[in-house]
N, C-alpha and C positions, 0 to 999 in steps of 0.2 A: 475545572480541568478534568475532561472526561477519559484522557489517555492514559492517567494509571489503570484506571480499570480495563481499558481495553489492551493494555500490556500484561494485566495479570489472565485474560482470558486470551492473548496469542498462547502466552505459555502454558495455560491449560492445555492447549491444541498439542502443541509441539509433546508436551511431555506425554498425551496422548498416544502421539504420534512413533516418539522414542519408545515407550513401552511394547506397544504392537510388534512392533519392528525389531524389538532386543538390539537397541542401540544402546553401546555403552557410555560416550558421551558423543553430545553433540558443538562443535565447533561455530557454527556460524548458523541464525537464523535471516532468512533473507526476507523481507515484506515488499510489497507491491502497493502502494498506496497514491490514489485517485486525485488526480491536482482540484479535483472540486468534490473527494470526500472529506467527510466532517470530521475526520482526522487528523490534525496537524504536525506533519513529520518532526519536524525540531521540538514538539513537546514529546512525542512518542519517543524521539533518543534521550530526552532529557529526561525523564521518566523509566526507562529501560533499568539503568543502574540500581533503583531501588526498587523496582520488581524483581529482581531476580536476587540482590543479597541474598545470600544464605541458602540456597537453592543449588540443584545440581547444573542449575545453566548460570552460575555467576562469572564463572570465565568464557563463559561465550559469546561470542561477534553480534551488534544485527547492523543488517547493512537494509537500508530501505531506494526500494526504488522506484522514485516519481512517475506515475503513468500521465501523459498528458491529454488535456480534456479537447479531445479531437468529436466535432461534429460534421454533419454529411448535409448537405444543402438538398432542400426539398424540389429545387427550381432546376437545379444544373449539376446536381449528384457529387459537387466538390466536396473532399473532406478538408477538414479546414481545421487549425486550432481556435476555439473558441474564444483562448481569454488574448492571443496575440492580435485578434484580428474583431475582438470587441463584440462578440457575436452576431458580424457582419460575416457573411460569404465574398472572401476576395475575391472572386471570380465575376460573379452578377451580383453584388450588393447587396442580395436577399438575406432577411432576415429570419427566414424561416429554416429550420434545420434542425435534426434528428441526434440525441447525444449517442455516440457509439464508443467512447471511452474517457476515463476521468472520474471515475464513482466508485473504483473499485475500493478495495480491502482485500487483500490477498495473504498470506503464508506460500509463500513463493517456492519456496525451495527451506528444508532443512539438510545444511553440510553434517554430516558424522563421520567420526573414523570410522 
């Protein structure tokens, strides 16, 4: 399970981020993560709570949110969801098509008073 580690390098970012900023705490970190990154949401919140023990972000939020893996047909320019529609283009049946989101990993937003 590679999400603790990449829970303990969101929070590298963020507290980064706090410092720069002269944030005194932060409330809520928001992530953006890619319905076909190597990521898996439900381990990254289940992982979250023991990244952060003992830290100055143990009482703070994350809220993640699923970006959907939308692709663009090379035939008929539809964008289409890729895993709804099987990565078939609903429109002309092509199966050729362009990923243009669903990979991401993001730090979306940090909430601070």
């Amino acid at each position: 399970m590679h999400e603790l580690g990449i829970v303990f390098e969101v929070i590298k970012i963020v507290d980064s981020f706090a410092v720069e900023n002269k944030l005194t705490k932060v409330d809520k970190i928001i992530l953006e993560i890619g319905a076909l990154s190597q990521a898996i949401p439900r381990f990254i919140e289940a992982c979250y709570p023991a990244a952060v023990s003992g830290t100055p972000y143990e009482n703070t939020k994350l809220e993640i949110l699923i970006t959907p893996a939308n692709g663009q047909c090379h035939y008929c320019q539809t964008i289409f969801n890729v895993i709804e529609h099987r990565k078939t283009c609903p429109n002309c049946q092509a199966e050729d098509f362009s990923l243009i989101t669903g990979q991401e990993f993001n730090v979306r937003e940090v909430v601070a008073q």
